[in-house]
N, C-alpha and C positions, 0 to 999 in steps of 0.2 A: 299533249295534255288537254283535257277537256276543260272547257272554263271554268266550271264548278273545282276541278282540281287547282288548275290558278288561281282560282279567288283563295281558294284555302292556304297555298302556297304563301299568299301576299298577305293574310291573317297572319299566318307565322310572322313574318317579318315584320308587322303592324308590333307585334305583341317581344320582339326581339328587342325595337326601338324602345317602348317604354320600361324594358327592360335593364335599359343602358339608360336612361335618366331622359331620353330624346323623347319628347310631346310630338305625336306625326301630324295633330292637325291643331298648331300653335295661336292663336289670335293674334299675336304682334307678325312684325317683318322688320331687321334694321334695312331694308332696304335703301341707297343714298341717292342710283339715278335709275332711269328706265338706262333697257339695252340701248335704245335708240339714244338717248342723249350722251351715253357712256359712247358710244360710236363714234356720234359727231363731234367730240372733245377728247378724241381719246387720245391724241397727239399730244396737247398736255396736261391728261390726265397721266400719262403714262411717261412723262419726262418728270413731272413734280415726285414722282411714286408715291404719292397719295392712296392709300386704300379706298377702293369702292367695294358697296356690298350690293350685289346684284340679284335677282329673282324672277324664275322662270319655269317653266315647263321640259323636261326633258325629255327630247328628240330622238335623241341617239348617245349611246354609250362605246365607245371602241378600248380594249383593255389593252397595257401594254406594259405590261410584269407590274412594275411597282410603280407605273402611269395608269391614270385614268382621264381619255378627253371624251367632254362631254356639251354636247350639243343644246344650248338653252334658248327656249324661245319666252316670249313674256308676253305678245300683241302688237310689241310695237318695235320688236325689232328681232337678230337671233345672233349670236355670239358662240364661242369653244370658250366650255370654262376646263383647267387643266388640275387635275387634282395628283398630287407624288406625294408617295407615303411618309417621307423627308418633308416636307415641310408643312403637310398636315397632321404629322404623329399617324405613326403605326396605327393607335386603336378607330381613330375617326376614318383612315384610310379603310380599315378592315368592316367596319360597321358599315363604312356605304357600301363597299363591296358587297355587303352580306344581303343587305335588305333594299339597295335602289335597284328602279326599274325605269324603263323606259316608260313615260307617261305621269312618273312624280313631279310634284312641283318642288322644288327646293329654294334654298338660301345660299349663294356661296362669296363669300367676303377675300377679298385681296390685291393684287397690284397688277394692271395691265401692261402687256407686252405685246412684242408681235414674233411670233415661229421664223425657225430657216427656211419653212415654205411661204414665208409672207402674211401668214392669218392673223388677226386681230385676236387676242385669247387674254380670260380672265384665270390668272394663276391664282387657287385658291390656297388661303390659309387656315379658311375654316367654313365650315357648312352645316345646314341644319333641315332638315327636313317641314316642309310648308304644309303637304297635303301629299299623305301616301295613298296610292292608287290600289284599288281593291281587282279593278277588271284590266285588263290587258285593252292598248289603241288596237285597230284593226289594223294589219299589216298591209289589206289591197284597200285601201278606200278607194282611191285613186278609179275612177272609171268605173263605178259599182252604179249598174244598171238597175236597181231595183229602187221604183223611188220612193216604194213606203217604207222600207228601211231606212232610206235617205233623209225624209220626212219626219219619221219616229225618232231616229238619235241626228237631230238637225245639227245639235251642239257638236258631232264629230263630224257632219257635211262640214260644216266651218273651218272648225279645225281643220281638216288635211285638204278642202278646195278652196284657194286661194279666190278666184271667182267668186264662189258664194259668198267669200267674206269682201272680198270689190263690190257686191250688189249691195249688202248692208250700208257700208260706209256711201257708196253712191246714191243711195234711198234717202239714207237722211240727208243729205245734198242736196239734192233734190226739193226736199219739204223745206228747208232751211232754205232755197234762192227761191220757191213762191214764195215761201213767209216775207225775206223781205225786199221783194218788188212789190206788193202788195203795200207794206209798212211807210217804202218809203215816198208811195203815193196816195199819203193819208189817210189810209185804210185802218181801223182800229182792230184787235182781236178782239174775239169775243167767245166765251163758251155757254151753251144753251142747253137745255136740257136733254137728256139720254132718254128718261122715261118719260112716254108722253100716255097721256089716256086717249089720244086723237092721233095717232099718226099722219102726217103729210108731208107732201113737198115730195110724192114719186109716187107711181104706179108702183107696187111691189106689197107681198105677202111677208107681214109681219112677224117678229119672233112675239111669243105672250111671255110674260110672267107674271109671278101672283107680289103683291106689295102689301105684309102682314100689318105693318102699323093702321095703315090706310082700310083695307081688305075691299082692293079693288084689285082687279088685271088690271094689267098698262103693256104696251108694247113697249120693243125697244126700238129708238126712234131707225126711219128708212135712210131721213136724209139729215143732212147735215145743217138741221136748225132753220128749215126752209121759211116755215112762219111763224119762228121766234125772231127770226132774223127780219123779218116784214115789220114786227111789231117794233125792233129795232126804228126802223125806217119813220113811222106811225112818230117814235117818241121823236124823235126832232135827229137821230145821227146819221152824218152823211154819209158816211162811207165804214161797213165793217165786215166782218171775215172771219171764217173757225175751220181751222184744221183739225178733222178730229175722226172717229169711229163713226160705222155705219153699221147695218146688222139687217141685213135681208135673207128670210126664210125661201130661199128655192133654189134652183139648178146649180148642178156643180159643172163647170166647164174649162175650158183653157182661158175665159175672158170674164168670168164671173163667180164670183166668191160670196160668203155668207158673211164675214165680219173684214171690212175692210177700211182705209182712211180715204174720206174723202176732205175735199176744200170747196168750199162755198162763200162767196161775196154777194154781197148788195150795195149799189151805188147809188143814191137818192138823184132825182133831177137829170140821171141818163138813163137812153132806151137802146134798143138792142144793135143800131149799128153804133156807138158811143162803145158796147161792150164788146160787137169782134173787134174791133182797132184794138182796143185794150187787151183782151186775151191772146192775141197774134203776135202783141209784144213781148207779154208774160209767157207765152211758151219760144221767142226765140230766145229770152234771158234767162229761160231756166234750162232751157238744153246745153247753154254756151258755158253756163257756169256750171253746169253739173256732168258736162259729160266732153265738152270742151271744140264741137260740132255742131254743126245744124244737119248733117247729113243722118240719115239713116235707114238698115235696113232690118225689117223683119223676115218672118219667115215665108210670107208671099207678096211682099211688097218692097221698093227701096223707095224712099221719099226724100226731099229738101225742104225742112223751112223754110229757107232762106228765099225761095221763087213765091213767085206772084200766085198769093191764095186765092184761090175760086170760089165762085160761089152755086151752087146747085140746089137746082128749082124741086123741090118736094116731088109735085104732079108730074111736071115733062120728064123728069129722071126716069119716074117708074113706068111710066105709060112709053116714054122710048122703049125701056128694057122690057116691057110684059103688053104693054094694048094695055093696059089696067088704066079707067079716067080715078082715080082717090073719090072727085066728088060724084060719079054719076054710079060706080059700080054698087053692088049690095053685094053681102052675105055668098050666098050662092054661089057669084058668079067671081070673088075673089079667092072663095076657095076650092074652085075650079079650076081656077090657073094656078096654086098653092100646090094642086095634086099634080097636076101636070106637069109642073117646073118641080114636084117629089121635096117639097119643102114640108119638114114637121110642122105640126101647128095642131095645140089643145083644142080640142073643138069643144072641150066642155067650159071653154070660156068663149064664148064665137058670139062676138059681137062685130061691128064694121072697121072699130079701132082695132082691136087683138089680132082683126086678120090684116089688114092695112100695115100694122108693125111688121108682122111676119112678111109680106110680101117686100117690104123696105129691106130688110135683114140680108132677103135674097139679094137685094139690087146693090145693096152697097157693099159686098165684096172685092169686088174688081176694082175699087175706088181707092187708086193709090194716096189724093192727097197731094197738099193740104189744100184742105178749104173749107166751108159754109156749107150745110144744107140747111134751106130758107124756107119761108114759105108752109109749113105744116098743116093741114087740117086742124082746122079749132076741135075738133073731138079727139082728137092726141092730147092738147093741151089744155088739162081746166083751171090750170092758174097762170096762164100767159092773155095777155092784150089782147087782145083782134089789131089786122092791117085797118088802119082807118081808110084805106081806099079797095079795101075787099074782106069785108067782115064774115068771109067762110077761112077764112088762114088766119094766123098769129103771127107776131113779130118774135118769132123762137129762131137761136142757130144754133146748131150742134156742128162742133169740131169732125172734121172727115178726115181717119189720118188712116193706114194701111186695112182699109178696107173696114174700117171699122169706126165708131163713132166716141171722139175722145173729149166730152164734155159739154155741154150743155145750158143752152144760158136764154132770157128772153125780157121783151120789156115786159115787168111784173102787170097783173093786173091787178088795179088798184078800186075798181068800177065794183061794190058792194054787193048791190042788185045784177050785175051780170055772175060774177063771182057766186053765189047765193042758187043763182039756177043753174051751171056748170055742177055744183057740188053735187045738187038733187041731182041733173042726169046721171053722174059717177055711183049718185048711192042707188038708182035704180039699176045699175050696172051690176053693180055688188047683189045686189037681190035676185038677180037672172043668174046669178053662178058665175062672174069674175072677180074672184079673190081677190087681184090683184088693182079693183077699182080705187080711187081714195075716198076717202068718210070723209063726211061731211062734220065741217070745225066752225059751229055756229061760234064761238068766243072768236076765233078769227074775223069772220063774218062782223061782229059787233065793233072790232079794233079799227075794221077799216069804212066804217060808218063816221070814225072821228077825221077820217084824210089822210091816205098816206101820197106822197109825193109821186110824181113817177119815178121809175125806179127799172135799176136794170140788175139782175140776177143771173152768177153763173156759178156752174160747180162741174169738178172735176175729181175724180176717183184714180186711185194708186195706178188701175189700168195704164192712162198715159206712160206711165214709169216704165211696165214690165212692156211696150211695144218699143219705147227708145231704147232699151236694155236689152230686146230684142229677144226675150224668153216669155212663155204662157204665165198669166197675173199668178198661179198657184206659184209657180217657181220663184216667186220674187216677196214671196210672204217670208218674214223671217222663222215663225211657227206656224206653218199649216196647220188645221184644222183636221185632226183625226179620229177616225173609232176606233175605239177604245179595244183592245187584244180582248 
């Protein structure tokens, strides 16, 4: 049958139910335990013979003359409930017969036992239908290689791969052991705002939208409250923290996404080596707890938390792997070696940072991790510190974990008048044609005319998840982001 034939098929039956007094999509449930607690008690649930009414998803239906066992699943667990036309009455036997399917959610109420083959089963006495099914489940989910199908009906990826529904439950794992390692080191939450007229806190091309009350654009924010969270700092809090959305306008990849969660802290009074001790802790407590390991492998790396993190020098890194000095090359002559080592790179944004990034991107592939990359050029970073013993680098580290960089963190700059002239290079940047430069956030500028403390900032993005998970970041979105059929 064609599915247009099926749906119509399941009409009938839809239209059979409220024909027999049966509502196929009820607002109540007597529902009394989940499958899973009905499981774990069933030994004297099933001595007292107490009625349970249980509710689920039908799996499977097998017929057997005037038997019906049928297969329920609920989320949280999966049971046989056994339906005979003797103790459900003839007509409720024959109305399920007529109009369930594989894929209905039902109701089915009565006393548990367990079969001559051992099976735990709910014998029903009476059933009601929850939500009748209009489409038929797919019979092959199971290894269906197409992943914009997969992607488009995510709700049946779920359903029938066991896996995608372990990365959900492990995702929020995940968010839930940073939130409280963070919490219970006097970290406060905090939520900031989403729409900003000033984007900041990351190189990145903005989403616009229009704000009718107001009737201005505003973007939607890059980062996660980068110098709302400063202003924090400014008002006197010492330590605080937002888990939340991000939303950057550019490339689709296996490591980068357009709407994604990131987490960001700010710690008053510490600088950036105060923050790797502290994030080196927070990612061995949240891998232990969320995934029950510090080992792991991706798809071109295996790596250990649990060993001695390194640390890796900006300049010597890349000038080992390329001849490239960060501070002495220009323009030219880094995108000379850019062609030659066959690395993409925008040229319509070619400034000495955009290509300096690209030629990094190359070099830290092969970098299994864990450890620090130290040391950055100050025109990477226009809102980090300077070394006060080499004012051409910043006190920035970024996470290095299977070739790729999993979070980012640095002593803030707190210095007005330096801050102030970093902005304008970035907005002269922007003016040459890099989108991607940050605006200049004079109200920032003015907050930290009043003092902010020193301060040490880090943020981390879902990525880390989808490499300890060991699948590309899209895979690990619970709804990707698709065009529209």
């Amino acid at each position: 049958m064609s599915l247009e034939e099926i749906r119509t098929t399941r009409l009938r039956k839809l239209a059979v139910l409220r024909e027999h007094g049966m509502d196929p999509y009820p607002a109540d449930t007597k529902r009394t335990h989940t499958i899973a607690d009905a499981l774990s008690s069933f030994a004297s649930l099933a001595e007292s013979n107490v009625p349970v009414a249980l509710a689920g998803r039908i799996r499977a239906l097998r017929v057997h003359g005037a038997s019906l066992f049928i297969d329920v699943e609920d989320g949280t667990g999966a049971i046989q409930a056994y339906l005979k036309k003797d103790v459900v009455g003839e007509h409720a036997f024959d109305l399920f017969s007529e109009t369930a399917d594989v894929g209905d959610i039902i109701e089915a109420s009565g006393r548990l036992f367990v079969t001559k083959k051992d099976e735990k089963t709910l014998e029903a006495a009476t059933w009601r239908m929850l939500a009748k099914t209009l489409l038929p489940l797919p019979e092959k989910w199971h290894g269906l290689t197409d992943a914009d199908e997969r992607y488009r009906k995510r709700y049946l990826d779920i359903l029938f791969n066991p896996r995608v529904r372990s990365m959900i439950e492990h995702r929020a794992r995940f968010w839930e052991s940073m939130r409280g390692f963070l919490r219970t080191r006097g970290f406060l939450e905090v939520e900031t705002p989403v729409l900003e007229t000033t984007t900041g806190g990351a190189d990145a091309r903005p989403f616009i939208t229009h704000h009718n009350a107001l009737d201005i654009d505003v973007y939607l924010r890059i980062s996660c409250g980068e110098l709302w969270q400063k202003r924090l700092m400014i008002a006197g809090f010492p330590k605080v923290f937002e888990i939340g959305r991000i939303f950057r306008n550019e490339g689709m990849s296996a490591e980068h996404l357009q709407d994604y969660t990131q987490m960001e802290f700010y710690w008053a009074f510490a600088n950036y080596t105060n923050g790797m001790k502290l994030v080196e802790e927070l990612y061995k407590q949240v891998a232990v707890e969320t995934f029950g390991t510090l080992q792991f492998t991706s798809s071109a790396h295996s790596f250990n938390l649990g060993k001695q993190w390194e640390q890796y020098d900006f300049q010597e890194l890349i000038k080992e792997k390329t001849g490239i000095d960060v501070f002495q090359a220009d323009v030219p002559e880094i995108e000379k070696k850019l062609l030659e080592l066959r690395v993409e790179y925008d040229k319509r944004q070619s400034n000495v940072a955009r290509a300096v990034d690209a030629l990094w991107k190359y070099c830290r592939k092969d970098i299994a991790g864990p450890g620090f990359l130290v040391h950055a050029p100050v025109y990477l970073e226009p809102l980090a510190k300077r070394k006060h013993d080499n004012p051409h680098v910043v006190e920035r580290f970024q996470v290095i974990l299977a070739g790729s960089e999993m979070g980012k963190g640095y002593s803030e700059l707190n210095d007005p008048i330096d801050q102030r002239e970093r902005f304008e290079e970035q907005q002269r940047m922007r003016e040459a044609g890099d989108q991607e430069a940050q605006m200049t956030d004079y109200d920032f500028i003015e907050a930290l005319e009043y003092g902010m403390p020193p301060t040490c900032g880090f943020g981390v993005s879902e990525r880390l998840f989808s490499v300890l998970w060991g699948t590309p970041v899209r895979e690990t979105q619970i709804f990707p982001l698709m065009r529209p059929r």
